[in-house]
Structures are given as C-alpha cells and as structure tokens.
C-alpha positions in Angstrom: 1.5 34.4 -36.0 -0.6 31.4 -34.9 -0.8 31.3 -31.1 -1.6 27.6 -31.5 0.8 25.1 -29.6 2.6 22.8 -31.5 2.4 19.2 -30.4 5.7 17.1 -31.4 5.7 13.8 -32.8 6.6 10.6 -30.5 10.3 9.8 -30.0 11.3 6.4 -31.4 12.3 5.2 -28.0 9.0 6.3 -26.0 7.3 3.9 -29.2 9.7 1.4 -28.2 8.9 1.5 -24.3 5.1 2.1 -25.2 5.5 -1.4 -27.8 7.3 -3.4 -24.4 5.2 -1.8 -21.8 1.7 -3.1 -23.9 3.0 -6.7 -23.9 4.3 -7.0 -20.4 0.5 -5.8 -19.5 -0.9 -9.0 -21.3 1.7 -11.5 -18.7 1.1 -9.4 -15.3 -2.4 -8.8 -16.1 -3.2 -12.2 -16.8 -2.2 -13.6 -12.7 -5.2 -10.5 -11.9 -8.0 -11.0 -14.5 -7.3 -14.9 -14.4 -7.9 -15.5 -10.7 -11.7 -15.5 -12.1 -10.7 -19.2 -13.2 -8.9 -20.2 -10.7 -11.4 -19.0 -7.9 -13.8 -21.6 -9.6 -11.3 -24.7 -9.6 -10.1 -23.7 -5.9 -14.0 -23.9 -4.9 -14.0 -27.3 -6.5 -11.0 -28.7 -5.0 -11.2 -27.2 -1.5 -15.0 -27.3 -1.3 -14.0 -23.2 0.6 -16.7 -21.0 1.0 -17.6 -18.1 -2.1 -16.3 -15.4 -0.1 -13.0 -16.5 1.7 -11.9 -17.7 -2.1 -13.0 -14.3 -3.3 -11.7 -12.6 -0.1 -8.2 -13.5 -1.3 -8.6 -12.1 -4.2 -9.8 -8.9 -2.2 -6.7 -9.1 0.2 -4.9 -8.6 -2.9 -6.6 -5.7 -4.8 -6.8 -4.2 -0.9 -2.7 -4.5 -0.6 -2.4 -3.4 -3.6 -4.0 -0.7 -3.6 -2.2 0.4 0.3 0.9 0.0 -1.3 0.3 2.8 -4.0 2.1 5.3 -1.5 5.3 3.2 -1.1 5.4 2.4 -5.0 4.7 6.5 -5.4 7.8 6.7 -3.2 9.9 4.0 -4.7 9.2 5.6 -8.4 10.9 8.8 -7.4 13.9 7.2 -6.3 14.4 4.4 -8.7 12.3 5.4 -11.7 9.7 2.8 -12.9 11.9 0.7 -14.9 13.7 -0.6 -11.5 10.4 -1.5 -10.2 9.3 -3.3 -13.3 12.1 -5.7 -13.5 11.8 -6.5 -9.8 8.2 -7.0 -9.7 8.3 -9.1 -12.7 11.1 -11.3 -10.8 9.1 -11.1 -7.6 5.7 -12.3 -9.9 7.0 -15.4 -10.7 8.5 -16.7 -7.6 4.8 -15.8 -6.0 2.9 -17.5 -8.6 5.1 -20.9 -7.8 4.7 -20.7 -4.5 0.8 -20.0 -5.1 0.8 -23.7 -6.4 1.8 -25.0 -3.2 -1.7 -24.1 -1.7 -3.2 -26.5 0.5 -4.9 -24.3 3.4 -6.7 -21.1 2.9 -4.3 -18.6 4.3 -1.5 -20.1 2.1 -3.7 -18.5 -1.0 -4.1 -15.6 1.0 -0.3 -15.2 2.1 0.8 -16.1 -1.0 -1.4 -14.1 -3.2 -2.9 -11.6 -1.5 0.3 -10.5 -0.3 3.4 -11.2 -2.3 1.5 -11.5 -5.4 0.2 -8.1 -4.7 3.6 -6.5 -3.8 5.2 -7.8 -7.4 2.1 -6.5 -9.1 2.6 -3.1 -7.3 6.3 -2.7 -8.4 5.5 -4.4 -11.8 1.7 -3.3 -12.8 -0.5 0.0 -13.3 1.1 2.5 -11.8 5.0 2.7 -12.8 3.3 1.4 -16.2 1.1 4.8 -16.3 4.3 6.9 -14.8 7.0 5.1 -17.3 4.7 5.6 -20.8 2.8 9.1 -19.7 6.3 10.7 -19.2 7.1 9.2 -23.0 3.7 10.7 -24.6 2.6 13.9 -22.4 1.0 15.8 -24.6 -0.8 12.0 -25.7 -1.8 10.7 -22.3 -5.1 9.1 -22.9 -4.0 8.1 -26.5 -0.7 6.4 -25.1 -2.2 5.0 -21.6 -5.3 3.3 -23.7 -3.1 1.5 -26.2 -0.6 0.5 -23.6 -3.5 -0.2 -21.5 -5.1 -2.3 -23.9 -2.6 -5.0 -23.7 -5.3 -5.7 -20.4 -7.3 -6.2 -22.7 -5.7 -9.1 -24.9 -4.6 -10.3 -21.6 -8.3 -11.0 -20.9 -9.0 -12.7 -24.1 -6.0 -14.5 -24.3 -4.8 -15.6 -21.0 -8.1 -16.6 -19.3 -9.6 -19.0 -21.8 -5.7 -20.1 -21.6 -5.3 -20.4 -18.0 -8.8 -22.5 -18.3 -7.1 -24.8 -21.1 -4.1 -25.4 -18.5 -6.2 -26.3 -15.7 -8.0 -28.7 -17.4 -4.8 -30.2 -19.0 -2.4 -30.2 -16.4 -4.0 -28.8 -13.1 -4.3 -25.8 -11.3 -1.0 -26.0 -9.8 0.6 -26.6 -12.9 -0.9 -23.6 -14.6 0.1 -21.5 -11.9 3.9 -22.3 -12.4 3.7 -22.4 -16.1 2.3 -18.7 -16.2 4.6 -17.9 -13.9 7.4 -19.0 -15.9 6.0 -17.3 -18.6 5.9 -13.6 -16.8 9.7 -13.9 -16.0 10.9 -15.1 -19.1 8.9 -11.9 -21.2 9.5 -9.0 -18.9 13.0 -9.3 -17.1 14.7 -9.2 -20.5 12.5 -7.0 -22.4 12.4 -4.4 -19.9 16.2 -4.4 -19.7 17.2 -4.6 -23.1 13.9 -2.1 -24.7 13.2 0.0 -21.8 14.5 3.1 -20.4 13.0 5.9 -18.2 11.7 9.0 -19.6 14.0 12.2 -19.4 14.1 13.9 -15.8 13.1 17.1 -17.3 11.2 18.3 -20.6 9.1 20.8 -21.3 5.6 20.6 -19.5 3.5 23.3 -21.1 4.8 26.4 -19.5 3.8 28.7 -22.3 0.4 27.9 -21.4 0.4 27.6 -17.5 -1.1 31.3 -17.0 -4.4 30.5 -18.9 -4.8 27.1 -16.7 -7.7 28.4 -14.1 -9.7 24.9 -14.3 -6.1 23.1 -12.7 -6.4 25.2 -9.8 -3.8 28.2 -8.3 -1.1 26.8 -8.6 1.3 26.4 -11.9 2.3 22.8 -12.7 5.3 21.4 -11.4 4.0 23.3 -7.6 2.0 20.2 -6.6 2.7 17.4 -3.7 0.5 15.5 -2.5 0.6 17.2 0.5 -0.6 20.7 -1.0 -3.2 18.3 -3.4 -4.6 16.3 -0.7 -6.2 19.6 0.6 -7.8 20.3 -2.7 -11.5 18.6 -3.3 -10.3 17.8 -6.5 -8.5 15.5 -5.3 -11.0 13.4 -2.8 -13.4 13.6 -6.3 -10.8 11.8 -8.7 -10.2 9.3 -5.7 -14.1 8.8 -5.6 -14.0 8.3 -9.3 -11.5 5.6 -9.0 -13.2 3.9 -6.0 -16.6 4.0 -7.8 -15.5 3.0 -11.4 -14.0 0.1 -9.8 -15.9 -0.9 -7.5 -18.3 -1.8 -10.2 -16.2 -3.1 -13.2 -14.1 -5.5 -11.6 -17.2 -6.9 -9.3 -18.6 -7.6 -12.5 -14.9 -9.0 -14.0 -14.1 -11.5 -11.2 -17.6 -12.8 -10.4 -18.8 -12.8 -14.0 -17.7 -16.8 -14.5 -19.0 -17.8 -11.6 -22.5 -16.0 -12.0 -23.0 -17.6 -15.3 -21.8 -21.0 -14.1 -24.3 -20.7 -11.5 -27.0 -20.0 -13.9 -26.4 -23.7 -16.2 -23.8 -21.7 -18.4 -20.7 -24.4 -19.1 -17.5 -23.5 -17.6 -16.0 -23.2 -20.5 -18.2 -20.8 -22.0 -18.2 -19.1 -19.3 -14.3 -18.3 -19.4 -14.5 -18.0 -23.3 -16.6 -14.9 -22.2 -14.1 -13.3 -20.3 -12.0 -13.3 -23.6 -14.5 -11.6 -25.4 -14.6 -9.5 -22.7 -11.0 -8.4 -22.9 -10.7 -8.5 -26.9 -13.6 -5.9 -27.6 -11.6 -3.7 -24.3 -8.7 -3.4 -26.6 -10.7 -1.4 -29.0 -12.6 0.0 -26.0 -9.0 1.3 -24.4 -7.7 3.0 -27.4 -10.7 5.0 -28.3 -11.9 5.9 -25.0 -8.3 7.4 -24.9 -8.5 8.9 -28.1 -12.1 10.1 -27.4 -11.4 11.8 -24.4 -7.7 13.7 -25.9 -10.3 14.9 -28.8 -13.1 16.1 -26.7 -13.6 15.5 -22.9 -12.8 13.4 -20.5 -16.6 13.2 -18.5 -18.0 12.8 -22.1 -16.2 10.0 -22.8 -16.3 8.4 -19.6 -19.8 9.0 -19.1 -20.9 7.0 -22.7 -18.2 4.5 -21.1 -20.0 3.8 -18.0 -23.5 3.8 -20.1 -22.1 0.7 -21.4 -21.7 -0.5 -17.7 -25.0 0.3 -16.6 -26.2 -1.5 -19.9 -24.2 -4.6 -19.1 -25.6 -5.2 -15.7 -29.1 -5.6 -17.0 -27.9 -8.0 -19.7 -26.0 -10.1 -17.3 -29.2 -10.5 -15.7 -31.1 -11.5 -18.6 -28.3 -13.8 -19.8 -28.8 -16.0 -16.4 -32.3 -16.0 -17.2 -31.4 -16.9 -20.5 -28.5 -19.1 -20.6 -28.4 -20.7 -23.5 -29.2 -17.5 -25.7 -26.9 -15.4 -27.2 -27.6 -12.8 -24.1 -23.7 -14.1 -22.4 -22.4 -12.6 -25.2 -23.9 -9.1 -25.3 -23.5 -9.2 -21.3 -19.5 -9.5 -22.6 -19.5 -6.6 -25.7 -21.3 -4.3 -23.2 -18.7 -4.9 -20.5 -16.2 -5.1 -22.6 -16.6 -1.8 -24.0 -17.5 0.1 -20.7 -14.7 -1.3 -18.8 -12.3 -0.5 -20.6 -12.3 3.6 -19.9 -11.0 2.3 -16.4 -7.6 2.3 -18.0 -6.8 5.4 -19.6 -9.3 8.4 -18.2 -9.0 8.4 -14.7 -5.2 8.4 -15.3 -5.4 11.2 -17.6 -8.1 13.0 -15.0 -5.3 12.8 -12.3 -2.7 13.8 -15.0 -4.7 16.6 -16.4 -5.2 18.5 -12.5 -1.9 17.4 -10.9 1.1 17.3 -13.5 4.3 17.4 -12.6 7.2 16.3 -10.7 4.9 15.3 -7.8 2.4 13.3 -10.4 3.7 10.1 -9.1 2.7 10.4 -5.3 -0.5 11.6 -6.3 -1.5 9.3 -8.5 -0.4 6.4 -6.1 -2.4 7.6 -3.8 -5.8 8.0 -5.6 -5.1 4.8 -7.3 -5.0 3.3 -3.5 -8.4 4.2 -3.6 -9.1 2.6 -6.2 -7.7 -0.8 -5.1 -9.9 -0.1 -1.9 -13.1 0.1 -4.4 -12.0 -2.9 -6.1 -11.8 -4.8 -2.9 -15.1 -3.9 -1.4 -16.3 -4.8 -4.5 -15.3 -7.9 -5.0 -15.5 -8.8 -1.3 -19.0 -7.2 -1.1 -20.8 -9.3 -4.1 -19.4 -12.7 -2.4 -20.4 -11.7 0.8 -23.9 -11.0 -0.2 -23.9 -13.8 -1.9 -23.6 -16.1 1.0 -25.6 -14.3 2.8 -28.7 -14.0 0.6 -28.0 -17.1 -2.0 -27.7 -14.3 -4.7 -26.2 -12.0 -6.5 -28.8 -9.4 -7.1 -27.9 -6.9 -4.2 -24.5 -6.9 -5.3 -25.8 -5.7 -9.2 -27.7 -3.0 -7.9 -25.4 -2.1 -5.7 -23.2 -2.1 -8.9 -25.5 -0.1 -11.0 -26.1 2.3 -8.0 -21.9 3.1 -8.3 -21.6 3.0 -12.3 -24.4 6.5 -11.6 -22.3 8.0 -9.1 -18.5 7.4 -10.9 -19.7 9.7 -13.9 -21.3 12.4 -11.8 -18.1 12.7 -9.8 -16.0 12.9 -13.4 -17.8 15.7 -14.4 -17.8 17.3 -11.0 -13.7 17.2 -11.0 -12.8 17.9 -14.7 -11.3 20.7 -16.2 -13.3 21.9 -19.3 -10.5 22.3 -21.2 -7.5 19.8 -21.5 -3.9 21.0 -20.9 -1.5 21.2 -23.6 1.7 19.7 -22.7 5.0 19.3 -25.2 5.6 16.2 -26.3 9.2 14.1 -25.4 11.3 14.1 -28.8 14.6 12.4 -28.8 
C-alpha cells in the first residue's frame, strides 16, 4: 500500500476567504506602496527635507513591525477576522485625518502611528494566519496568490493615487482612498469571511521523520522555546535582509528616477509595472518553492534583485531609454518572493498552534529591515547628494538574505493535511 500522503482538495469556503483576502490586499496595500507618490507631492508642497518625509514612512514600517507581538497576541484571542474588520475601520479614519497635514509630525502621528496600528490589525500578518490555516498543506501556493493582490495594488493604485493628486489634490486622494478601504473590506470580510477551524489535522503521520524541523513534534512550539533555537534568529535575518533591500528600492524608486530627468508620471507608471509583473512573480515563487525548495526559489528571486539594482543605475544614466522599464520587470519579479517564502520558511520550522507569535515576531524584524532601509537610503542621500551608498548597501543585503535561507531551511518540505469542509 502506497506510503504516500494524500493531500486534500481546498474547501469552498477557504477559496472564498482566499478570493476576499486577495482583494482587501489591493485597498490596504495601496495606503503602503502609494506613500512613494505621495512622499514626492509632500516634498513639493512642504519644501521638507528627503529624509524626515521618508522618515515617516520609516516610523510606520518601524511601528509596524513592533506591533507584530501584540497582533500575534490579539490573533490568538480574537482570530484574524476580528482584527481585519477593525483595522480596515481604523485605515480609513487614519487616512482622513492624514489629509489634515500641515506640520511634519502631524504626517508622522498620523501615519506612522495610527496608520500603522490599522495596517497591523488589517495587513500581512492575520492575512498570512487567516488564508495559511485555509490551505496548509498549500502555503506558498495560497500565500503567493493572496499575496499577489500586493501586487495589482502596485499597478493599480499608485499610477491611481498619482491620477488623484493631480486632479483633486493630495488631500483629497487621501480621503477618497480612504473611503474606498472601508467601503471594500468591512462588508466583505463580514459577509465572506470566516476563521479557519481551531483544530485539523497538521501532519501527524509524518511528525517522526521531521529531523530538519528540529526536536520537537509540531504543535510543541512557543515562541518562547523557538526564540532559543538559531533557526529562528536566521528566518528573522532573512526577513530583515530581504526587506531591507526590496522596499528601499520600492519607496525611493520614483523619486530616484525623478531625480535623474525621468517625468513624474513615468515615474509612478513604473511602479505599476512593478506591481503587475509581482503578481505573476507571487504565484510562482509560491508555486516554485511548494514543488521544489524554498532557498532555490528564493535564491533565483533575489538574482532578479541583484539584477535590478544595476539596471536602476543604468536607467538614471539613461533616462529616456527603455532601461526604467527593465529596472521595473527585474524588480518586479524579485520582489515578489517577499510575499510567500519567508512565510512559508517560518511555517515550514514552527507550525502549529504557536505559529502566530512566532511569525509576529520575525515579521517585526522585518518591519525593522524595512525601516532602516528606507530611512537609511534618504539619510545617505542628504548626506552625500546620492543614492549610490544606499544601492550597494542594497546589493550587499540581496547577497546575504539568500545565504541565510539556505542556512535555515529544511531540505525537505513538511506534508501537512489540507482543511476540507
């Protein structure tokens, strides 16, 4: 008799929650990725330095990322769907009051604070919890189609949010988004989405051959007993790393290129070709990595990184050339393994009813890496009246975030049942 695990198909309502959770990404994702537009109208409006605009953006990344403990918390007690509809609520009463800006620290109260805490309780992390406990046994698969609503969120909503500035006003934009997030996800998630089951099977027929997860069975971890493990401090270091470089690149990109005689417009157009080739990017990286490896797919990924680097330097050399847009495909592609393998790393070493803390707490590093990337490239940019220490400092972490995937993995991935309802 075969000895082969069985994986079951998807249950009608984890497609469901997967369908809802993918387009609530596009509307929360688009206050993140479209701050690179906004950071360029604030500079012209305000006449603020590079890095206190970009600082607020790094307040919020940095909050964000603190928070992961509280939201880890929160999860257990509430489930993710709770969180969701409150942090959708919470996203649109911050992004009106964002509008209001007239000092600096309004921006950074307003967004690097409460924006923050509703994209805590309504973003990545109850996201990953609510559609990985839906599609176990199809984590990267499920995380890099849900994941790819990012993507579209990129293509769509920043050349939008660059079409509402110019039309009505920063401000404006701001409250019309806003709008926009509220009216989508506070219905949706009530009416379409429910938690996944408490308890379902997690792969115990295979638990006994699991050396490369470490000694203990899953279901036995906390983040206590993982945060003693050097697993643990790697997977962090490949969320710091990984991004560290990518969203550098994502929030300054506009404002490099605009600096090197590329239009504004073009400019923001880029950061939708950006996030349309990541939503192929998300699904097969995800798909790549439940077929073969994780490192292996992670490590072509950040290839593409490396790769874009150079071309972003050529394409401010180049400007008018068609260099922009391969600076965009290469990012674009390489980028988008941020969203479903480190998830699935942390998934595949620490499963089980302590997943949520854990993964809270190495995605707080990452929201630390994000931060002191960000901050880091406008700092040295008003320093130095360049960006080129902050790409080689980029290129010097898209090396290192690999190296520490393939130093943490487990050469083979779990099998876990699926959810079937």
């Amino acid at each position: 008799m075969s000895t082969v695990p069985t994986i079951e198909p998807p249950s009608r309502r984890g497609v469901l929650v997967l369908a809802s959770t993918f387009v609530t990404q596009i509307l929360i994702y688009g206050v993140w990725y479209g701050y690179s537009v906004f950071l360029v109208a604030l500079l012209g409006e305000f006449g603020w330095s590079r890095s206190l605009v970009s600082g607020a953006f790094s307040t919020f990344v940095m909050m964000h990322g603190l928070l992961g403990p509280l939201i880890g918390w929160l999860l257990r007690r509430f489930g993710p769907r709770h969180l969701i509809v409150a942090g959708a609520v919470l996203m649109g009463f911050a992004m009106c009051l964002m509008a209001e800006t007239t000092r600096w620290w309004h921006l950074y109260a307003t967004f690097g604070i409460v924006a923050a805490l509703a994209m805590s309780l309504a973003g990545w992390i109850p996201s990953v919890v609510l559609v990985g406990g839906w599609f176990p046994d199809r984590y990267g698969t499920a995380i890099g189609i849900m994941g790819s609503g990012i993507g579209v969120s990129i293509f769509a909503l920043i050349p939008l949010a660059q079409v509402l500035i110019e039309a009505f006003g920063w401000r404006w934009a701001y409250r019309i988004l806003g709008v926009a997030v509220v009216a989508w996800v506070l219905p949706a998630t009530l009416c379409l989405v429910r938690d996944p089951p408490c308890a379902h099977p997690r792969a115990a027929e295979g638990a006994s051959g699991r050396a490369d997860r470490g000694k203990t069975a899953t279901g036995c971890w906390t983040l206590a007993r993982a945060a003693r493990t050097w697993r643990f401090w790697g997977v962090a270091g490949v969320f710091f790393t990984g991004n560290f470089v990518t969203q550098m690149l994502l929030i300054h990109q506009v404002a490099y290129l605009v600096d090197h005689d590329v239009p504004v417009m073009t400019a923001a157009a880029l950061g939708g070709v950006v996030g349309l080739v990541s939503i192929g990017g998300k699904i097969g990286w995800g798909t790549l990595s439940d077929r073969t490896s994780r490192p292996l797919a992670y490590s072509l990924a950040f290839a593409f990184v490396a790769a874009s680097l150079g071309a972003l330097v050529l394409a401010g050399r180049n400007p008018t050339s068609c260099l922009p847009y391969v600076y965009a495909v290469l990012i674009g592609i390489g980028y988008a393994a941020m969203a479903p393998l480190p998830p699935a790393l942390t998934n595949d070493i620490f499963a089980g009813p302590g997943f949520s803390m854990i993964f809270s707490a190495v995605y707080t590093m990452g929201g630390l890496g994000l931060a002191a990337g960000t901050w880091s490239a406008g700092w040295i940019f008003d320093v130095t009246g360049s960006y080129a220490g902050a790409l080689w400092l980029g290129l010097a972490m898209a090396v290192i975030s690999p190296l520490l995937m393939w130093s943490v993995a487990p050469r083979r991935l779990p099998h876990r049942a699926g959810v079937v309802s």
